[in-house]
VEXZA-975100 format. One record per residue (C-alpha): chain; x, y, z; residue in one letter. Coordinates in Angstrom, 1 decimal, decimal comma. Example, Ala and Ser with C-alpha at 12.3 -4.5 7.8 and 13.67 -1.06 7.14 Angstrom:
# residues 2
<ch->A | x->12,3 | y->-4,5 | z->7,8 | aa->A>
<ch->A | x->13,7 | y->-1,1 | z->7,1 | aa->S>
END
This chain:
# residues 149
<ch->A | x->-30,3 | y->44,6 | z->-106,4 | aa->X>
<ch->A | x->-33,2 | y->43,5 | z->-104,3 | aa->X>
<ch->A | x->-32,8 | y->40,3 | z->-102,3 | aa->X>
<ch->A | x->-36,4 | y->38,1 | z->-103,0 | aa->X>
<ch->A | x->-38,2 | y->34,9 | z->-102,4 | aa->X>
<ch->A | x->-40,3 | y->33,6 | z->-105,0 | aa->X>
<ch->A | x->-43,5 | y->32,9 | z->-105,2 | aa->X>
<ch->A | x->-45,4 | y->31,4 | z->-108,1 | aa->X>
<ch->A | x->-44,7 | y->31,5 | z->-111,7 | aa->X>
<ch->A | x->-48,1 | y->33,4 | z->-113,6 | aa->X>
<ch->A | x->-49,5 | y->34,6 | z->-117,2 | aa->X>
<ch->A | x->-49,1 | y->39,0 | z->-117,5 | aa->X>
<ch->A | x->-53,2 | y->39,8 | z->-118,9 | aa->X>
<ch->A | x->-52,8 | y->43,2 | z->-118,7 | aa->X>
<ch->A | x->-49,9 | y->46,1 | z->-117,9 | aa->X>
<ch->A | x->-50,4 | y->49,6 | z->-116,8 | aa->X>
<ch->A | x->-47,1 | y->51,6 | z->-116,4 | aa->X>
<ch->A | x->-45,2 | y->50,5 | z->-113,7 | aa->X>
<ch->A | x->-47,7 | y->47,9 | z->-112,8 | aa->X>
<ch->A | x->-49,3 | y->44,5 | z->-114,6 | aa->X>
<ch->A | x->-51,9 | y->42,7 | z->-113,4 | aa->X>
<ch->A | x->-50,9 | y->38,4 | z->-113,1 | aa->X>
<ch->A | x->-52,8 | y->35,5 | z->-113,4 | aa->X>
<ch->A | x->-51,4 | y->32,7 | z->-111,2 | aa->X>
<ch->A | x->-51,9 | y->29,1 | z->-110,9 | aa->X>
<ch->A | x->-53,1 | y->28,2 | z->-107,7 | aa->X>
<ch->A | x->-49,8 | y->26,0 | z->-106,9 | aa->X>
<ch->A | x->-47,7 | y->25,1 | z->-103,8 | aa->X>
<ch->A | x->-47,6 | y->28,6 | z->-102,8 | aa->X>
<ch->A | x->-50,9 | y->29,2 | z->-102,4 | aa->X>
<ch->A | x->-50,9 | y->26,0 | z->-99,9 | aa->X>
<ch->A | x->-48,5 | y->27,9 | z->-97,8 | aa->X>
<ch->A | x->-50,4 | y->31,5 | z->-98,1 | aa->X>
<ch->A | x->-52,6 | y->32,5 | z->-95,2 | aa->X>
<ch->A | x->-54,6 | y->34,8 | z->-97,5 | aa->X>
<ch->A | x->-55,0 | y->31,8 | z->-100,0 | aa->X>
<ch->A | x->-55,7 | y->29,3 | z->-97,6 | aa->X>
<ch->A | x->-58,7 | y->31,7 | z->-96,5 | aa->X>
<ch->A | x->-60,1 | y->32,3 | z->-99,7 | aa->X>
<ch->A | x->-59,2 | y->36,3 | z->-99,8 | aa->X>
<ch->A | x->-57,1 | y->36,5 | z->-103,5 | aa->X>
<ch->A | x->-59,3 | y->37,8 | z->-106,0 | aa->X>
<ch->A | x->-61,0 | y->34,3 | z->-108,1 | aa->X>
<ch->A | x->-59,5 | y->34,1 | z->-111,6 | aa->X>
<ch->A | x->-60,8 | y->30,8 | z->-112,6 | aa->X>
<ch->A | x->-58,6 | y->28,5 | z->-111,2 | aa->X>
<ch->A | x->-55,9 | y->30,6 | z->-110,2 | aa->X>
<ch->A | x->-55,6 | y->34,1 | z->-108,4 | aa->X>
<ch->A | x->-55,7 | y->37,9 | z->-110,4 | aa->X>
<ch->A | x->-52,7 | y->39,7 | z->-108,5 | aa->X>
<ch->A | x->-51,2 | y->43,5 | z->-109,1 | aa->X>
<ch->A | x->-47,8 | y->43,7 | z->-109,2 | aa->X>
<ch->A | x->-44,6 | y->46,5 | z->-109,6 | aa->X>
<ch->A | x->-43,9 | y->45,7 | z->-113,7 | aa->X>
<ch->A | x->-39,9 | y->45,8 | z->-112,8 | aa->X>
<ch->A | x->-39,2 | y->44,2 | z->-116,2 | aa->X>
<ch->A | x->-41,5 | y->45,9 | z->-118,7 | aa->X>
<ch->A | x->-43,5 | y->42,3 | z->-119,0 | aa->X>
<ch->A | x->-46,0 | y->42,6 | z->-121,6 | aa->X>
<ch->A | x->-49,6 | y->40,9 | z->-122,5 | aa->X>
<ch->A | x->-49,0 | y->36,8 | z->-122,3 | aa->X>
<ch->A | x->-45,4 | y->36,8 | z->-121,1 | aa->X>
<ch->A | x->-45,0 | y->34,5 | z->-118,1 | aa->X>
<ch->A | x->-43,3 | y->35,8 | z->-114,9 | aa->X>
<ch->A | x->-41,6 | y->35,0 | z->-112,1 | aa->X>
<ch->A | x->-43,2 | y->36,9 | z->-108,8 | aa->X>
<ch->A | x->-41,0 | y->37,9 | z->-105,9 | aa->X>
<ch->A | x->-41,5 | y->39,5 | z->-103,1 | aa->X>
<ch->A | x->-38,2 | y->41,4 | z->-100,7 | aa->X>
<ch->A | x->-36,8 | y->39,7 | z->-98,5 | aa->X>
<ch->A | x->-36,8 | y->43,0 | z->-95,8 | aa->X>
<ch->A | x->-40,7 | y->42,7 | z->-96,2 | aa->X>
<ch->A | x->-40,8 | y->38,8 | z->-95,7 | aa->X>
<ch->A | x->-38,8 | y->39,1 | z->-92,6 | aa->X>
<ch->A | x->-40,7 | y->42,0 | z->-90,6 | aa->X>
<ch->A | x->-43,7 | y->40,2 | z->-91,3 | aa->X>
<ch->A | x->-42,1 | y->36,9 | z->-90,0 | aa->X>
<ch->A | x->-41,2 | y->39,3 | z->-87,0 | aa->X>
<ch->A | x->-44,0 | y->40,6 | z->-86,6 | aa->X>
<ch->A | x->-46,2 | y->37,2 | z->-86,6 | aa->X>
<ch->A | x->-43,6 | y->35,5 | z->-84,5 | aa->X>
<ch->A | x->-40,7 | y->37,4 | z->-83,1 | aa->X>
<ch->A | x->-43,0 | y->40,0 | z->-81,6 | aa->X>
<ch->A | x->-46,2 | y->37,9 | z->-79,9 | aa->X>
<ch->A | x->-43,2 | y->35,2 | z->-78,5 | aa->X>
<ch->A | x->-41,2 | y->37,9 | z->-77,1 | aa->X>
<ch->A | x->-43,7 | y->40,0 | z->-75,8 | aa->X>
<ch->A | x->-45,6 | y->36,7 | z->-74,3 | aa->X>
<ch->A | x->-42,3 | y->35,6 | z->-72,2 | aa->X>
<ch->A | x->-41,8 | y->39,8 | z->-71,0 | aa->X>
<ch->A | x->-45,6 | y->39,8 | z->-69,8 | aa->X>
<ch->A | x->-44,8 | y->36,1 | z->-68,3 | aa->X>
<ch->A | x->-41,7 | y->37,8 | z->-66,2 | aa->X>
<ch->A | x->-43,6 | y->40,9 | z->-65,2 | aa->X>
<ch->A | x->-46,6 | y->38,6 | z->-64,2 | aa->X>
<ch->A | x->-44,4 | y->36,4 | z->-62,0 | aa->X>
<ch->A | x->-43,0 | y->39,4 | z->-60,3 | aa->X>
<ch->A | x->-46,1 | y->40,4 | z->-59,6 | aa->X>
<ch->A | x->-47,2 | y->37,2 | z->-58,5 | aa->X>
<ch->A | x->-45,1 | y->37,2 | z->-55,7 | aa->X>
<ch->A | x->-45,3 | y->40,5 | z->-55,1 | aa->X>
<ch->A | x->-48,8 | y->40,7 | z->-54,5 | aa->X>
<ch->A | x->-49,4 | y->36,9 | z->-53,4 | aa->X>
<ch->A | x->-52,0 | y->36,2 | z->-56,9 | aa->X>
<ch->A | x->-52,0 | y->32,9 | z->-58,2 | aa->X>
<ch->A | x->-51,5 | y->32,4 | z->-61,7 | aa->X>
<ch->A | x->-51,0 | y->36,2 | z->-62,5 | aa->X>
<ch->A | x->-47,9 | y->35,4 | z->-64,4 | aa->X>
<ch->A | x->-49,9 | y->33,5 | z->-67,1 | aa->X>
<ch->A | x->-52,5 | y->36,4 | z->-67,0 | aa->X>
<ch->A | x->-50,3 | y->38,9 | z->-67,7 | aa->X>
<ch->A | x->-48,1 | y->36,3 | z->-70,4 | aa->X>
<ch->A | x->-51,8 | y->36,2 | z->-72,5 | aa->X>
<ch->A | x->-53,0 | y->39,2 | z->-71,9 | aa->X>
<ch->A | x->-49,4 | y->40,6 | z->-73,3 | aa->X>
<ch->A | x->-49,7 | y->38,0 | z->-75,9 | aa->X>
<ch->A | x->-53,2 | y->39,2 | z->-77,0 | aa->X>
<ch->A | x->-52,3 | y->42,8 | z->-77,5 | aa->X>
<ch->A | x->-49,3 | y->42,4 | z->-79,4 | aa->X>
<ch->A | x->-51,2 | y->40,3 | z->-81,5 | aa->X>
<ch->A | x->-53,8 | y->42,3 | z->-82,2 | aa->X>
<ch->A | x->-50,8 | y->44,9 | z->-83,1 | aa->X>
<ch->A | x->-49,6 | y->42,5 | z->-85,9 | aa->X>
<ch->A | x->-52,5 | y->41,5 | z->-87,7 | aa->X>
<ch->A | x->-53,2 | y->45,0 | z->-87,5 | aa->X>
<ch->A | x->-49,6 | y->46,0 | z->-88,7 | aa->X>
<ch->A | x->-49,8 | y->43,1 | z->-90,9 | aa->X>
<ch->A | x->-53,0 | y->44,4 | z->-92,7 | aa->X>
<ch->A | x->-51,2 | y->48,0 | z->-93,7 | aa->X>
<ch->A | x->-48,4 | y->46,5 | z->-94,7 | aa->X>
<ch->A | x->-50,3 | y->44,1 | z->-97,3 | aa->X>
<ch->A | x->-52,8 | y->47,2 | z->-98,6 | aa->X>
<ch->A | x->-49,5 | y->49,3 | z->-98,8 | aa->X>
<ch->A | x->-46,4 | y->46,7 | z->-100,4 | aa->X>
<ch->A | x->-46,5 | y->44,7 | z->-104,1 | aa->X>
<ch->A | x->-45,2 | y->41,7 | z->-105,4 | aa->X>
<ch->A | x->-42,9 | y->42,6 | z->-107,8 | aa->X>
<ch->A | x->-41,8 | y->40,7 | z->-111,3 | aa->X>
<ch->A | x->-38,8 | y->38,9 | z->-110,9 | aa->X>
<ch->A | x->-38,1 | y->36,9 | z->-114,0 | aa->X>
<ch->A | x->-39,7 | y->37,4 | z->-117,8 | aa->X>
<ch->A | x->-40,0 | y->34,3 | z->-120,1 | aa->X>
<ch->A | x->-41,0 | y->36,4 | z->-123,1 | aa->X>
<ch->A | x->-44,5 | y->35,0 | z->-125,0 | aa->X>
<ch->A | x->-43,6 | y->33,6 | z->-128,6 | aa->X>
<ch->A | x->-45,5 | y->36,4 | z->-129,9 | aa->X>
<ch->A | x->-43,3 | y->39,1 | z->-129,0 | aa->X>
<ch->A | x->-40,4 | y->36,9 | z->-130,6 | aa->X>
<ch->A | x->-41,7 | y->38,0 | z->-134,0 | aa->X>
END
């Protein structure tokens, strides 16, 4: 069983296989989204048009739960902060041996954004293939009435 966090609750308009294709809400989620809070989810009115893994064989109308893993949430959370604050405090220790080293001034906060920079530039690059490459999935199926027929 796959550990998730959930994100927003949505309407299934059309399946595919193993995938469907959600309308969501724009709701508290989206507040804490960088990619809503910059406008990049596809418009759907007043929500967002998302395609997700069909884990549950939703159909047309049924609303669902979307999750995402929790392995995939934390390497991005490592790779947004872990990384950059780590790598920031190693480039800070090299500068300041350096520093005195080489008698510069200030090289150890040089060398602590310059370290900073790069491994940023890593992440959002990491980041990037990571969203083009892993789906939300459906995590919970609240069947529409007319499949109760």
């Amino acid at each position: 069983m796959m550990v998730q966090a959930v994100i927003e609750k949505g309407r299934v308009i059309k399946t595919d296989g193993v995938t469907a294709t959600v309308m969501i809400d724009k709701g508290a989620s989206c507040k804490g989204c960088g990619k809503g809070q910059m406008g990049m989810c596809n418009p759907g009115g007043s929500g967002m048009v998302m395609e997700v893994y069909n884990t549950l064989s939703a159909e047309v109308n049924d609303i669902v739960t979307i999750g995402i893993g929790q392995g995939i949430q934390n390497r991005g959370y490592l790779l947004l902060y872990g990384l950059p604050t780590f790598n920031f405090m190693l480039g800070s220790l090299i500068g300041y041996v350096l520093k005195y080293t080489y008698n510069i001034s200030y090289l150890d906060v040089l060398t602590g954004f310059i370290f900073l920079i790069a491994t940023l530039l890593f992440s959002f690059r990491w980041l990037s293939k990571m969203e083009k490459t892993q789906k939300l999935f459906i995590k919970t199926v609240e069947r529409s009435a007319s499949r109760h027929n």
